[in-house]
N, C-alpha and C positions, 0 to 999 in steps of 0.2 A: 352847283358848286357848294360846298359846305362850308361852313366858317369853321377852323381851328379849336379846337380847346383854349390855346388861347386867347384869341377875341372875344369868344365867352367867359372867359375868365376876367378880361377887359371891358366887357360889357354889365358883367355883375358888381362890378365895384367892390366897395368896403359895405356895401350895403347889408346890415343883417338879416337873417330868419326872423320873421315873425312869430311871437310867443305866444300863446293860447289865455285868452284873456280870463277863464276860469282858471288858470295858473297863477296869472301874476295877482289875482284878486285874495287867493287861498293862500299863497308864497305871504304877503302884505301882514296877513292874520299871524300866520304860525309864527315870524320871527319878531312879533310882538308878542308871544305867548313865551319865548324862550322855551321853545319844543326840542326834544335831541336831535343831535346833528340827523340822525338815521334817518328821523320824520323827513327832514329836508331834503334827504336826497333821494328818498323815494315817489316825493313830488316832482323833485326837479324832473329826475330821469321820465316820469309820464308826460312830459313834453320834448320831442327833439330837438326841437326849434330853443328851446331857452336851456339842453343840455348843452347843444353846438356854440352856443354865442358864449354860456358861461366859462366853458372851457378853451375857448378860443381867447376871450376875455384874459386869463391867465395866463395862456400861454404866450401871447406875443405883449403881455406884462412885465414878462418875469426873464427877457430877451437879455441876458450876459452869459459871457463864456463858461460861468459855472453855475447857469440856473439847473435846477429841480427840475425834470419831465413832468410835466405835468398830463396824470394819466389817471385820471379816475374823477365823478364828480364829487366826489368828497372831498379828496384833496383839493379841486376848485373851490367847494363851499370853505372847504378851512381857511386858503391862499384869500379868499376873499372878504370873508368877516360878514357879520351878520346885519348890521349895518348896509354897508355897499351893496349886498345881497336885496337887501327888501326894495333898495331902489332902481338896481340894476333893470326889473320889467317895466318900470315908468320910463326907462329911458330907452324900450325899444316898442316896433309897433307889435299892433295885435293882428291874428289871424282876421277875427272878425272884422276890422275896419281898414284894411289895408288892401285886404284882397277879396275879389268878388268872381262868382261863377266858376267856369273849369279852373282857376288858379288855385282859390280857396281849396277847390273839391280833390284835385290832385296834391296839393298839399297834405290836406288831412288823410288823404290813402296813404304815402309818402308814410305820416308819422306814424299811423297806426300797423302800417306792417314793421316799420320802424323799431316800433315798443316792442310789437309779440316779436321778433327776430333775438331784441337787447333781453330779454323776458327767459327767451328757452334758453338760450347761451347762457344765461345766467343759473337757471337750474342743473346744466349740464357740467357748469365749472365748479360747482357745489358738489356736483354727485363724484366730481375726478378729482375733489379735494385741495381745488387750487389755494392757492395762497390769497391770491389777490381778485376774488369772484368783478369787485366793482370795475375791476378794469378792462373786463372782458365785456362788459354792459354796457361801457362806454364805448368801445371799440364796435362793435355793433349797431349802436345808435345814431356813431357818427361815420358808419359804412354808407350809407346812405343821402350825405351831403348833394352829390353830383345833382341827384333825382329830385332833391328838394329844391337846390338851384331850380333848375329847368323846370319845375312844377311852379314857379313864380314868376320867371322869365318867359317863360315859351311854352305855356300850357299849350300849344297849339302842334308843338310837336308830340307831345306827348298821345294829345289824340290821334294823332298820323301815324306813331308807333305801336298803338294797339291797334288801328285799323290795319295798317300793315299783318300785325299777327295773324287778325282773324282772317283776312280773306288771303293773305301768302302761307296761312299754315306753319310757320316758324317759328321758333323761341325768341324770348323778347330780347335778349342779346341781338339775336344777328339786326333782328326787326332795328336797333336802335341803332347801328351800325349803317344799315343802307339808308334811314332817318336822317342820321345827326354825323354820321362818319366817325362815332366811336362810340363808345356805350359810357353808361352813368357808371360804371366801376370806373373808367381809365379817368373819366374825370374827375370822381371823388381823389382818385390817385394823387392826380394835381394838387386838388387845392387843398388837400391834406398836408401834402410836401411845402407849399407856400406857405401855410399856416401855422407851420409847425406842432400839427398834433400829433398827439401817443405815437410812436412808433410800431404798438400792434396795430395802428388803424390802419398803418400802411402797410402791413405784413398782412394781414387778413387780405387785404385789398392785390395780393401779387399769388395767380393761382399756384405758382410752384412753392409755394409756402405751405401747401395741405399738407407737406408729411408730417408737420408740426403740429402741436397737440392744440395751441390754443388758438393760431391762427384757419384751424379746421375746424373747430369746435363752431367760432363764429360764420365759416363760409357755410357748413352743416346748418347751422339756424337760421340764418338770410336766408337759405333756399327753401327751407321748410316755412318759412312765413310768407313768401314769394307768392310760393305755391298754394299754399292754406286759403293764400287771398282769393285763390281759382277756382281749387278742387280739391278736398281731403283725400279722397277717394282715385286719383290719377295714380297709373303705372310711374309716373315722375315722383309720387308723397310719396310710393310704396318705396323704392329705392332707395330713399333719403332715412324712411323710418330704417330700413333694413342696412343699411351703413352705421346711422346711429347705435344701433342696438346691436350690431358687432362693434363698435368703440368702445361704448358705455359698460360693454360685458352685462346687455340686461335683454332678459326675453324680452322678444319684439311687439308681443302682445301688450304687456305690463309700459313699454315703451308708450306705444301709441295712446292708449288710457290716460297715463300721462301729461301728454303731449294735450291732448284731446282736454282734459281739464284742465290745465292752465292756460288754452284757449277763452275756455268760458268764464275763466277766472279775469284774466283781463278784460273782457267786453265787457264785464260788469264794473269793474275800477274805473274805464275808462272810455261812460258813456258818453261823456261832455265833449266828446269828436263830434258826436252827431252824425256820423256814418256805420254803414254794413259793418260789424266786425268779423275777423278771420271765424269765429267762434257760430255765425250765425249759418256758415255752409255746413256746421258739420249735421245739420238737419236737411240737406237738401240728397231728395233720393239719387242714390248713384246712377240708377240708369237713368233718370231725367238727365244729369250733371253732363254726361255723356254725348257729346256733338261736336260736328266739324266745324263750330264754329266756337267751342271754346277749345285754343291753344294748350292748356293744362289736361282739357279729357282724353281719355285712350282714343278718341277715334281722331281728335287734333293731333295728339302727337304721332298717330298710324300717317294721317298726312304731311305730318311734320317732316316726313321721310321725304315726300315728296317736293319740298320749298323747293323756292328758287336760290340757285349758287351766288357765290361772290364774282364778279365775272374779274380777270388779267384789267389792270390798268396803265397801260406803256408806261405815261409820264411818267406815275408813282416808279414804277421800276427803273425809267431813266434818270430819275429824280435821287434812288438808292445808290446806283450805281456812280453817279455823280458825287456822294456823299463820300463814299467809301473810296473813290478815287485821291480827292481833296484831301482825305485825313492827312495830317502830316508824317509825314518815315519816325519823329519820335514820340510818335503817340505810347501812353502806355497805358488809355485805359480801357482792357478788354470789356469792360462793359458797355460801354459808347459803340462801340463796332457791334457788338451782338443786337444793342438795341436797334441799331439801322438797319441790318441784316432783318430782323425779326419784320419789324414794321414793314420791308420792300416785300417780303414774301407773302404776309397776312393782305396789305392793303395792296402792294405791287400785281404780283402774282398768282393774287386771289385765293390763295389756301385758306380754307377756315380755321384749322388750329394751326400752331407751329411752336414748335420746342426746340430752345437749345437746353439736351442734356448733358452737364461739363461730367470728368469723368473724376470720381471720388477713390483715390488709389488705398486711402484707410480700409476702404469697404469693398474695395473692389467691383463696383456699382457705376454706372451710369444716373444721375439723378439731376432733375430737371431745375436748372438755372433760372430759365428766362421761360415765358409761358405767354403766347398770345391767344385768342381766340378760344378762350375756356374760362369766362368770366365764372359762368353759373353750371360748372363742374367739379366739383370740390375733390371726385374720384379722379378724372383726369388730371388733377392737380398732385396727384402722387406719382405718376409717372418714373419708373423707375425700374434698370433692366442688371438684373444681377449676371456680372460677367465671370464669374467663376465656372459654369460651365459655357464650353464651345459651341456659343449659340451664335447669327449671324451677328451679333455685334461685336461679339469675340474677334472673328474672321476679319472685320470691315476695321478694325481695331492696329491692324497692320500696317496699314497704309491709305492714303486718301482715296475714298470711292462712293459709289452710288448705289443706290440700289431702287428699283422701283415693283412692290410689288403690287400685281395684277393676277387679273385672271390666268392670263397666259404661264405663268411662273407662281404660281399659289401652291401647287400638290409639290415641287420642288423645292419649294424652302420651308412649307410648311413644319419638317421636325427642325429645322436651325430658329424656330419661331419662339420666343418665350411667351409661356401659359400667363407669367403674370405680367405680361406689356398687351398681350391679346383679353384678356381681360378686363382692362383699364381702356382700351384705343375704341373698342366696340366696333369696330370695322375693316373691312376685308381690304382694302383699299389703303397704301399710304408711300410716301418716298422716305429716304434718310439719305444723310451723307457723310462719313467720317474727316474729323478735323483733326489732322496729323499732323506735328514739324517734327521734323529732327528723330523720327520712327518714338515720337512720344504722341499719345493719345489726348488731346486736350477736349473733344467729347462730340457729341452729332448732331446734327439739326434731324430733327422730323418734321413732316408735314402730312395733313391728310384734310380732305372737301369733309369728311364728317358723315356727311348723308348718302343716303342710296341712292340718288336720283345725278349725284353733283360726282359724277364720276371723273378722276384723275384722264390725262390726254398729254402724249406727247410731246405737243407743243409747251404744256404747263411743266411735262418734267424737264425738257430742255433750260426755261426760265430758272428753274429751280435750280439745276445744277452750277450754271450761270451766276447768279448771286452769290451762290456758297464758295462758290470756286474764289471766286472775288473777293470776297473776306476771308479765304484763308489764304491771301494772298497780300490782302492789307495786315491780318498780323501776322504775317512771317516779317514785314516790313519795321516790325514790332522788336526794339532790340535788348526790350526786359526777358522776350523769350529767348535771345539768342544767346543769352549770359552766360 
């Protein structure tokens, strides 16, 4: 049985990250030198551990109705004065004397993909001419909280997570998922929301946010550090580059080059980790890199195909359906229903992904609300079915219905199929269901196993339709719709 997000949450306390003792020794010097603020914040940010606490620091400081967001570390070094600042690392512990063996050593991976993730997002918000680059560095840096947690708490599952990888052949999402029963995104989720930081930290953090420029910006970089840490060289880097460099409107070549150099540019700023940097694989031969037992190579991810599925869990399903029964007749918040809905069919009913996409009448679009099961897909995160032509969402757009396609009905629906949802889904396999009141369109769940191995069944589309039926039956009980 798994412990909750919560309980872990309850288990971590108020306890902070530990800060990098060649941080707070370097921090100590410069704000006795009265260095510019810039110097300071490009020290701070090379620690995550003392980016998180100082911004944390701030934020739950600065707690009245009409505080400042506090959303950059700059704005914390200002909010904080240079003063408090110099003493703020005596008053927390160090990596080095705190933590010893896999906790330390998962930690310091944690920061260091950390950095290069806050690193390229930040070159990339410079190249798109953001306004506000620092806040996109932040948001990035402090994507990563969940894994830092757990790298200090439970180094132990951590290692069970990558053992899980390499010998189930899977991506480290799901691996973290049959681990821990959810992954380090949903948790960051949490105690980002508790915490009250940046609101991009939480927006990066919610897949169906990729249509957005800066919250994809950041999930594009996380996975490209992710990955760096694996394999430069994986059919997964290649994709990531090749999204980037249609975003960015920059050849792919010049792209990677890039990339590839401010790699090497950070392992040298930020040797005082004392670990592998992302920067030291880009020397390891591709076809060595290449085996079934690293998760990132082409021939992991060839297997990858192969994992093992999520398998139907009654309770969880009993447990949904019990939810969505209870809600009260004046419920009115459509969001509360989609999230039990979502959760019964990811965890319940064992779908790997699942979308609710509400329907966008400005646009005439279908675009994805609510997003489970696609942590570390920032394309699936755009999901999105234009209903201007009479394609089958068009159709299912009529009235409440199902659909499930398979083999059996493939060559049949195939032209009502849109190029740009086949595109994005990457697979042949997946159900929907239209959510209709009153012959209005309020929008569809999808679902799809993901893998080629984790084939859709009968009894799975029965559950499926089952739940959905059920929540559009809890908000039609819903009488802000009936107004």
């Amino acid at each position: 049985m798994h412990d909750s997000i919560e309980n872990w949450i309850t288990k971590f306390g108020d306890n902070p990250i530990p800060v990098l003792a060649h941080t707070a020794k370097k921090l100590a010097k410069l704000c006795s030198e009265n260095v510019p603020i810039q110097d300071l914040v490009e020290l701070v940010e090379t620690d995550p551990g003392l980016t998180v606490q100082l911004i944390r620091t701030c934020s739950t400081s600065s707690q009245s109705r009409l505080r400042t967001e506090v959303t950059s570390t700059q704005q914390a070094l200002m909010m904080l004065g240079t003063e408090r600042l110099k003493n703020l690392p005596n008053d927390l512990p160090t990596v080095e004397k705190t933590l010893k063996g896999p906790a330390q050593e998962h930690l310091l991976k944690t920061f260091s993909i950390a950095n290069h993730a806050a690193r390229q997002s930040y070159a990339w918000a410079k190249l798109r001419r953001d306004m506000m680059p620092n806040e996109v560095t932040a948001a990035a840096l402090l994507h990563f909280i969940g894994r830092m947690l757990m790298s200090i708490h439970a180094p132990e599952l951590i290692d069970k997570i990558n053992k899980t990888c390499i010998e189930e052949h899977i991506a480290e999402d799901e691996a973290q998922y049959l681990v821990m029963g959810f992954t380090f995104d949903q948790l960051s989720l949490e105690i980002a929301d508790r915490w009250h930081l940046p609101a991009l930290v939480i927006d990066a953090l919610h897949a169906e946010n990729a249509s957005q420029p800066r919250p994809y910006s950041i999930m594009l970089a996380v996975q490209l550090a992710r990955h760096a840490a694996i394999d430069w060289y994986s059919p997964k880097m290649r994709m990531i580059h090749e999204e980037a460099s249609e975003w960015l409107n920059k050849p792919m070549s010049v792209l990677i080059k890039e990339t590839h150099q401010l790699a090497v540019e950070i392992a040298h700023e930020t040797k005082f980790y004392n670990i592998l940097p992302a920067a030291a694989r880009l020397l390891t031969n591709h076809v060595e890199a290449v085996s079934d037992d690293n998760p990132g190579s082409e021939a992991g991810q060839n297997n990858a195909q192969r994992g093992i599925c999520i398998i139907p869990q009654i309770s969880k399903m009993q447990e949904t359906i019990e939810k969505l029964k209870k809600l009260p007749s004046d419920t009115k918040d459509l969001h509360d229903i989609i999230k039990v809905t979502m959760k019964g069919l990811h965890d319940g009913v064992g779908l790997n992904r699942v979308v609710f996409a509400s329907c966008d009448k400005t646009q005439n679009s279908l675009r994805a609300y609510s997003i489970i099961g696609a942590d570390n897909d920032p394309v699936f995160g755009q999901f999105q079915i234009n209903m201007d032509k009479k394609n089958l969402f068009y159709f299912m757009s009529k009235k409440v219905q199902a659909v499930w396609i398979n083999d059996g009905n493939r060559e049949e629906y195939a032209p009502l199929l849109p190029e740009e949802l086949i595109k994005i889904i990457k697979t042949d396999q997946f159900f929907c269901m239209s959510v209709v009141l009153n012959e209005t369109l309020l929008g569809i769940f999808y679902a799809d196993r993901h893998r080629s191995n984790c084939q859709l069944d009968k009894k799975t589309y029965s559950y499926f339709k089952a739940i959905c039926m059920l929540t559009i039956q809890t908000i039609q009980r819903m009488p802000k719709l009936h107004a």
